[in-house]
C-alpha positions in Angstrom: 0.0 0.0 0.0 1.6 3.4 -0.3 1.3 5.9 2.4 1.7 9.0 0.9 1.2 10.3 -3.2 3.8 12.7 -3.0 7.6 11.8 -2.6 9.3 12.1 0.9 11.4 15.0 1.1 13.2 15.5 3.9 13.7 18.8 5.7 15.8 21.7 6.2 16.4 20.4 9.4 18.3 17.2 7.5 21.5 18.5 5.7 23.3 16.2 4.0 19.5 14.3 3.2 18.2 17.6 1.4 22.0 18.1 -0.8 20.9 14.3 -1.7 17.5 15.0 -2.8 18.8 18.4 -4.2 20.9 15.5 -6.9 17.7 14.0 -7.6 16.0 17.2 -8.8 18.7 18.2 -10.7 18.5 14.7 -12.5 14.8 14.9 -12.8 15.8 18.5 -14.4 18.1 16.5 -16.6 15.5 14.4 -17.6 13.5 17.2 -18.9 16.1 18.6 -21.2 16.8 15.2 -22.7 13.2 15.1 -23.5 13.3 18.8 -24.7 15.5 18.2 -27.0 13.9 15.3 -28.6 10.3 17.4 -28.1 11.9 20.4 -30.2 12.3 19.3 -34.1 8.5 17.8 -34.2 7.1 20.1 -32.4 9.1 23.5 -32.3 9.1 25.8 -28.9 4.9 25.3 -28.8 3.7 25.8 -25.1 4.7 22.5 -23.8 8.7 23.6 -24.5 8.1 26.9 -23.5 7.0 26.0 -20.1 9.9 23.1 -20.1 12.2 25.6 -20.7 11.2 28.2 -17.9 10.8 24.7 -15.5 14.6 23.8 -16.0 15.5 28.2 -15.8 14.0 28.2 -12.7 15.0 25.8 -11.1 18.8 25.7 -12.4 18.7 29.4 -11.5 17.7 29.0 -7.9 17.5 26.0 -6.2 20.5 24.6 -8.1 22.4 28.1 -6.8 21.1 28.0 -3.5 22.6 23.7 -3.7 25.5 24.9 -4.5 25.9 27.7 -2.0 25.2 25.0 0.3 28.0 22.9 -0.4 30.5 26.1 -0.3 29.5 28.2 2.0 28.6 25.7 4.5 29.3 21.9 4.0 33.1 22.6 2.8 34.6 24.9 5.5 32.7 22.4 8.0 34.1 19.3 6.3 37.8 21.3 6.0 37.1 22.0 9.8 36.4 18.8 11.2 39.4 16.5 8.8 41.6 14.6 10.7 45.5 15.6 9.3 45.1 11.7 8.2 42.2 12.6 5.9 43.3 16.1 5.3 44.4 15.4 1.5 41.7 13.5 0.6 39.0 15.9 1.9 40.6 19.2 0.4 41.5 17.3 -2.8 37.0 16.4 -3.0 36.3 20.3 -2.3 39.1 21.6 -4.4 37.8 19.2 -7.2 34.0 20.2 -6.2 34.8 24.1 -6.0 36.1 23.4 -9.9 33.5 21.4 -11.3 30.7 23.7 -9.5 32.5 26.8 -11.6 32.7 24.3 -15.0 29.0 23.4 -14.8 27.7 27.2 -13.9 29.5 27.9 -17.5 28.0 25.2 -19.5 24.5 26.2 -17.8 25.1 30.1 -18.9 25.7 28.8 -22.5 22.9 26.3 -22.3 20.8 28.8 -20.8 20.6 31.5 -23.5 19.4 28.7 -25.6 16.3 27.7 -23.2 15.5 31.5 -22.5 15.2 32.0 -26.6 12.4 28.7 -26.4 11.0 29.7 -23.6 9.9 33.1 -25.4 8.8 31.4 -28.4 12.0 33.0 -30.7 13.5 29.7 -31.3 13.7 26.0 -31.1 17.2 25.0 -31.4 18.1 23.4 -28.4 21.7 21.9 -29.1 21.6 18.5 -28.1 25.7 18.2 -27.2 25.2 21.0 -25.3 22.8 18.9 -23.2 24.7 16.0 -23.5 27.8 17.8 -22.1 26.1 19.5 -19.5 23.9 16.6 -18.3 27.4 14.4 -18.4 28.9 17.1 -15.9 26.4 16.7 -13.8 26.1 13.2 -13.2 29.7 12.8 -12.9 29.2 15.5 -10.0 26.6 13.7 -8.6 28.1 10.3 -8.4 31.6 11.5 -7.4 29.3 14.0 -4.1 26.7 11.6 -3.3 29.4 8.5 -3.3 32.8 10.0 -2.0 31.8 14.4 -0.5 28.7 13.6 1.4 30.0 10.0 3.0 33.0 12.0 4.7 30.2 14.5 5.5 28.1 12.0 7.3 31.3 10.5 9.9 32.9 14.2 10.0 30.2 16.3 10.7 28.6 17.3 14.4 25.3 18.0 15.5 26.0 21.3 15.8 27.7 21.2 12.6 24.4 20.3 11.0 22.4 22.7 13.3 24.1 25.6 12.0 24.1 24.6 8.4 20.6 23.4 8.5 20.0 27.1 10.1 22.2 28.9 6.5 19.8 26.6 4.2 16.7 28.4 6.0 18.2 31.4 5.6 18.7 31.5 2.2 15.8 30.3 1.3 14.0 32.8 3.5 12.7 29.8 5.8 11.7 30.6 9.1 11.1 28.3 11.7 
């Protein structure tokens, strides 16, 4: 029997569970440009792309910031914080590498972007499919190499209070108030 209709999501209160979930919009999102892209050449930016475009804008323009602000403004300096000098090289190594990639994949979205905003107001319906390719293979290389390697370390390293405080910076920036 299932309990509820909608999916779980977990709160603000849960971290590391919500930068998890965050991975699975963003691949939900992915899912919508592969299917964009295929929508396009039969049936040009009609409303159904229009709207799929401003879906992915939206949320690749704030909830994919705000994930991302997440993960440098709060998980890394905690996760820096809390390494043991035996770990130390490992852990800066992930956020060094993560601090890069975020940077890579906020240029192929700009680029990827002017393209979505031109279908969304009905000027065009070129939506380049390498560029999707490219920028939905960035991504799930990201999300494997976080959700199996960044946010394991996360889990043993960070404290309660840790996660208070960082669960406290999520509700903040997205105006949540308790």
């Amino acid at each position: 029997m299932v309990e509820s209709l909608l999916p779980a999501v977990p709160s603000l209160d849960e971290p590391l569970k919500i930068l998890s979930a965050c991975h699975q919009r963003i691949l939900a999102q992915l899912q919508t440009l592969d299917r964009l892209v295929r929508w396009l050449p039969e049936h040009g930016a009609d409303a159904d792309a229009r709207k799929a475009a401003e879906s992915v804008m939206r949320y690749f323009d704030t909830a994919a910031v705000n994930h991302h602000r997440d993960e440098e403004e709060d998980l890394f300096p905690r996760l820096l914080a809390r390494v043991s000098a035996d770990g130390a090289f490992r852990v800066k190594s992930l956020v060094r590498w993560a601090r890069e990639d975020h940077v890579a994949i906020a240029g192929k979205w700009r680029a990827l972007r002017v393209q979505l905003q031109a279908i969304a107001d009905g000027e065009s319906d070129a939506l380049g499919a390498e560029d999707v390719a490219n920028f939905t293979a960035r991504n799930l290389s990201h999300i494997d190499r976080e959700d199996n390697e960044l946010l394991p370390y996360a889990a043993q390293l960070l404290t309660a209070e840790d996660l208070t405080a960082f669960s406290a910076n999520m509700k903040a920036r997205r105006r949540v108030f308790a």
